[in-house]
N, C-alpha and C positions, 0 to 999 in steps of 0.2 A: 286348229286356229293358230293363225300365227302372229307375232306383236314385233310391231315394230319400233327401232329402238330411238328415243325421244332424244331430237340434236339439241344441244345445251348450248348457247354462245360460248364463245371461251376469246380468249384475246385477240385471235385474227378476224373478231369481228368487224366490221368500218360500216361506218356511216358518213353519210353524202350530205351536203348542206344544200337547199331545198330555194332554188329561184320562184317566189309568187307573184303575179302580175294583178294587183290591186285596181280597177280601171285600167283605162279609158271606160269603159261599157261598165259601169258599177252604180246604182241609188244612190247607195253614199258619198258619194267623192263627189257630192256638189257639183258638177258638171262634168267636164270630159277629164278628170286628172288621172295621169296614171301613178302609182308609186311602186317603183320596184322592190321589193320583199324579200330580202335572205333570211331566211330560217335556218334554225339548230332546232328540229320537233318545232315545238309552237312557240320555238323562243325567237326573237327578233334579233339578228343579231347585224344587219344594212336596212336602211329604208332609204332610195332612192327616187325624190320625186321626179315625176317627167311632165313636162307642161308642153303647150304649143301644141296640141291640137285644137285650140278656137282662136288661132292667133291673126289676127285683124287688120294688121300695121295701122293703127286709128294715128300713133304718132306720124308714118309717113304722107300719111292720106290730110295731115292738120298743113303740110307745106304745098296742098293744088287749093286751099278751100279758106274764103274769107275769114276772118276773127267772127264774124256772128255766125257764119256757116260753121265753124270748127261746134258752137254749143249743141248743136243736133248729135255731132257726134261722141260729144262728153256725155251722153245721157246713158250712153251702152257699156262705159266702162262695168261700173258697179250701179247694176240697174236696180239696185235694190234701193238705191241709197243714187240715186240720178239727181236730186233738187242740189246735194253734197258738190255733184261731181258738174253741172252747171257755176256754183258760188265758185268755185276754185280759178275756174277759167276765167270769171270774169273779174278776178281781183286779179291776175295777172296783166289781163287787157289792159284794166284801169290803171296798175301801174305807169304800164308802157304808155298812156296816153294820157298822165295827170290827170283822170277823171277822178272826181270826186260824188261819191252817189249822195242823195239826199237823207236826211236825218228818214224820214218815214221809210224809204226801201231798205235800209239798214234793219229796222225793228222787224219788216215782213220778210226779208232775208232770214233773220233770225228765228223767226216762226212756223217759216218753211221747212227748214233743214233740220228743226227738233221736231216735226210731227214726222219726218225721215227718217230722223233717229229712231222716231219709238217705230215707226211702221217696221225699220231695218230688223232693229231687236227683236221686234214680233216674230217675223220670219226664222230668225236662228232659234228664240225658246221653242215654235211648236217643229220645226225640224229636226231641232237636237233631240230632241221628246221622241222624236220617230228612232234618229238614226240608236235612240238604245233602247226601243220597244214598247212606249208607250205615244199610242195615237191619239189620244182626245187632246191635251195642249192644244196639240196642232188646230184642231176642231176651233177654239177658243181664240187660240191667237189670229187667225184668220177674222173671225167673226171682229174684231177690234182694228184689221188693218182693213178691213173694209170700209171702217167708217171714215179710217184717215182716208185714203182713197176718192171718197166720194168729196172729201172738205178741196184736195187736189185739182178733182175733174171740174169743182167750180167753177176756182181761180186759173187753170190750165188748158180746161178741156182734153186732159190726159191723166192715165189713172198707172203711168209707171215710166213711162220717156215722158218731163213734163218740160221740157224748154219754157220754164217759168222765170228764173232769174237773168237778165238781160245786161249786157254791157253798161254800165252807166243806172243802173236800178233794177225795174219787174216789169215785167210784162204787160202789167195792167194794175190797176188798186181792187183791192177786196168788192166782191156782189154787195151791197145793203144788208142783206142778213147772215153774211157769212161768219163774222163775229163770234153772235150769239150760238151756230152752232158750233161753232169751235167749245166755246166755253163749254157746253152741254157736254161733247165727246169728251174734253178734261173731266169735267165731274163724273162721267160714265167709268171714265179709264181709272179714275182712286182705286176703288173697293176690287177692282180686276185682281190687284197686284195679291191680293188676299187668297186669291183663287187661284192664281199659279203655284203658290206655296204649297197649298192643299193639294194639286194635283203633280206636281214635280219638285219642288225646291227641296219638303219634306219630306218627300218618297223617300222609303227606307232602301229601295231594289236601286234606286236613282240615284241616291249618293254612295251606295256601293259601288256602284258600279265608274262614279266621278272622284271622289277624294282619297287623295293621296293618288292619284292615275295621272299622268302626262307633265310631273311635275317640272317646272320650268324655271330655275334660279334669280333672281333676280339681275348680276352679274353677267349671265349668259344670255338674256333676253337685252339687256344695252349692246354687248359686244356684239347681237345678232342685229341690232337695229329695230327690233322689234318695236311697234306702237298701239296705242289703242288701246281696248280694255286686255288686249292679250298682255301689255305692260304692267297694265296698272293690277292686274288680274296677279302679278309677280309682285307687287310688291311697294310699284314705281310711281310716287306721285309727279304723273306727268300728262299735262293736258294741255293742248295750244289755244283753248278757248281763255285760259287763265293766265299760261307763260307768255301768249305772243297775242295778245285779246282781237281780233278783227269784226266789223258789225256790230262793234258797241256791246259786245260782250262781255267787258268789262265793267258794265251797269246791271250785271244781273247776277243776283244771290244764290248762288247752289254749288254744292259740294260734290267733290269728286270723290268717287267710291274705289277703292284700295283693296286686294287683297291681302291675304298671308302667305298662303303654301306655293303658290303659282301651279295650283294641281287644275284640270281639268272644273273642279266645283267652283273653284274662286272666279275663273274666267266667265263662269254662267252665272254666280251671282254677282260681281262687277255690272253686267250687260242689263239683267235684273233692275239693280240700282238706278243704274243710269238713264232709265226708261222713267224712275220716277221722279227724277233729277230735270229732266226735261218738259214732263208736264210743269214744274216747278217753271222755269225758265217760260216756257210759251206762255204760262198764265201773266208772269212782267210783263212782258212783252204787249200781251193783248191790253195792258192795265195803261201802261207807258206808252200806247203810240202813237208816236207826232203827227200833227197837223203838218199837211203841203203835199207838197208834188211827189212821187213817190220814181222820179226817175231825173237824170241829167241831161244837160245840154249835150249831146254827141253829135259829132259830124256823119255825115249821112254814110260817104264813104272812109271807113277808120284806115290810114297809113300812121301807124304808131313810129314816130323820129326811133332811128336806127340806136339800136342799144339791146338791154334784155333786163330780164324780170325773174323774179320767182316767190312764188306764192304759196303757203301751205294753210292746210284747215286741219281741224280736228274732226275726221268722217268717222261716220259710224264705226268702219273698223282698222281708224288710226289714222297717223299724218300723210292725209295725200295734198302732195306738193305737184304744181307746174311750173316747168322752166321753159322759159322761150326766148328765143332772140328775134329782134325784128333788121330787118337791113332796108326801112325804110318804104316795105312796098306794102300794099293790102292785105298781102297773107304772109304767115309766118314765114321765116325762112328755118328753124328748127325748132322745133317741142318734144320735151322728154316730160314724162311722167311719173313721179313717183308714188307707186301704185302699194299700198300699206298690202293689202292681200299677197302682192307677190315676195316681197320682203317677209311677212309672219309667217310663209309655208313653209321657206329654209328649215323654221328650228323645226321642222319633222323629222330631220336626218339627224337630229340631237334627241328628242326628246321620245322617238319610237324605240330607238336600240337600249333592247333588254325586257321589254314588256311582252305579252302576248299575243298574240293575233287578235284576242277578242277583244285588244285593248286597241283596238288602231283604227278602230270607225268612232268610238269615243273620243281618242284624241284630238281625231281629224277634226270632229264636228265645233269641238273645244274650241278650235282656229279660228272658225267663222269665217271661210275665204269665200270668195266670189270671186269665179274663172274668169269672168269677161274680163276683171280690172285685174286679173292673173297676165291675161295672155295678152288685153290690148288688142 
């Protein structure tokens, strides 16, 4: 028998740094992202994101298509969160054509875009719940955006593009009994919040797997532009429902929720937070709401006088702003978008370098992007 003799490394060993291609075709990456991945072993040492495969030109498509035609298609940016990305457009409108909405679309503007909120954050808790291995959430958080949904297909007769907030007000005023189930789904939604805890918040496997992981400075999340709960998830008390109030937001009592670490757990309980923050808000709202017409005087065909606008909200995941210019005719002559999702994906190239590979579907998911209002 013979043995043969065992090669030992010795210093002319080399190793090669390892290109991953994270997406396009991935579950986790939220839609079609790709992120380029240099590795050292399982160390991360580039993360390169690559975007524009669902890329739409929706800003070039807003300069063939009237101001109420452009809201059909603000409904696809972030379709999670579409009541958000209707309210945005038509405060720019209304700038550009001194409309003033009436005190009642104000309050159901504001009622709209917080049952968004929570439906939005639904989607991210039972998601994130997925992308690090636990499926029931999801089970749960669904069964609750279903009911926002239904309160939606009411008042819209759509249960995710809802072309409900209109130039000059809404669409239409509340069914007769739509109210009372609103209120019931708030009372339903309290005791929920009890039950995510128990099933994620508290998870021992869950906050292993989230704290102290993807932490984000608070310093680096300003200089990146970052908004949203990814902000305030850092540290950052900053919110445009409080700094720059619009739809009478400024009548209504609730608190903004802050982190500390800016790690990946703070960003999921910010979002947490803010979900109960908004039942708070909607229940004002339904208590406070005016008497009258619930839309404005608008001209039939809108030619906004030649000038521009710009507009921001506080969307579910951060300040999305519209800028438009008009030159006097029916449709825009230019619209830019400032799209919170595509701006918070940047600090991936900050915040992945040095972590693991098993750490980079966690981080991602931390983000809470939405490719449509990625790619536009």
């Amino acid at each position: 028998m013979t043995t043969e003799a065992i090669r030992i490394p010795g210093p002319d060993l080399k190793t090669e740094e390892m290109i991953l291609n994270l997406g396009p075709q991935h579950p986790s990456t939220h839609g079609v992202l790709r992120v380029i991945l240099k590795l050292d072993g399982e160390v991360i040492t580039s993360a390169e994101p690559d975007v524009g495969y669902l890329h739409r030109g929706t800003e070039k498509l807003a300069e063939n298509r009237t101001y109420p035609q452009m809201l059909v298609i603000s409904d696809r940016w972030d379709y999670l969160s579409a009541m958000s990305n209707n309210l945005v457009w038509c405060l720019a409108t209304e700038k550009l054509l001194q409309i003033v909405p009436p005190p009642r679309a104000d309050y159901l503007r504001v009622i709209m875009v917080e049952l968004n909120r929570i439906a939005s954050h639904l989607v991210f808790f039972g998601t994130y719940g997925i992308d690090i291995g636990a499926y029931t959430p999801f089970l749960y958080a669904f069964r609750e955006r279903e009911k926002i949904l239904d309160l939606f297909e009411e008042v819209s007769g759509a249960r995710m593009t809802y072309n409900y907030i209109r130039i000059g007000g809404v669409m239409a005023d509340l069914p007769a009994d739509w109210i009372g189930k609103c209120r019931s789904f708030l009372e339903w939604m309290k005791p929920r919040f009890e039950e995510y805890d128990i099933l994620l918040t508290g998870n021992p496997i869950f906050q292993d797997r989230t704290k102290g992981v993807g932490i984000l400075p608070k310093e680096k999340a300003i200089d990146y532009g970052i908004t949203g709960p990814n902000l305030r998830g850092s540290g950052v008390n900053f919110d445009l429902r409080k700094e720059e109030p619009y739809c009478s937001f400024d009548k209504f009592k609730f608190e903004v929720p802050v982190g500390q670490n800016g790690d990946c757990w703070d960003r999921y309980w910010v979002r947490i937070q803010e979900m109960k923050e908004s039942v708070k808000i909607v229940e004002q709202a339904l208590d406070g709401l005016p008497e009258g017409e619930c839309n404005a005087k608008v001209p039939r065909i809108l030619r906004p006088p030649m000038g521009e606008a710009y507009s921001q909200i506080e969307a579910p995941r951060g300040a999305l702003g519209i800028y438009v210019i008009s030159d006097g005719n029916d449709r825009p002559y230019r619209v830019h978008v400032r799209a919170p999702s595509f701006i918070n994906l940047t600090i991936l190239q900050e915040i992945l370098v040095g972590r693991m590979v098993s750490d980079v579907i966690a981080i991602l998911g931390s983000i809470d992007i939405v490719l449509g209002e990625v790619d536009r």
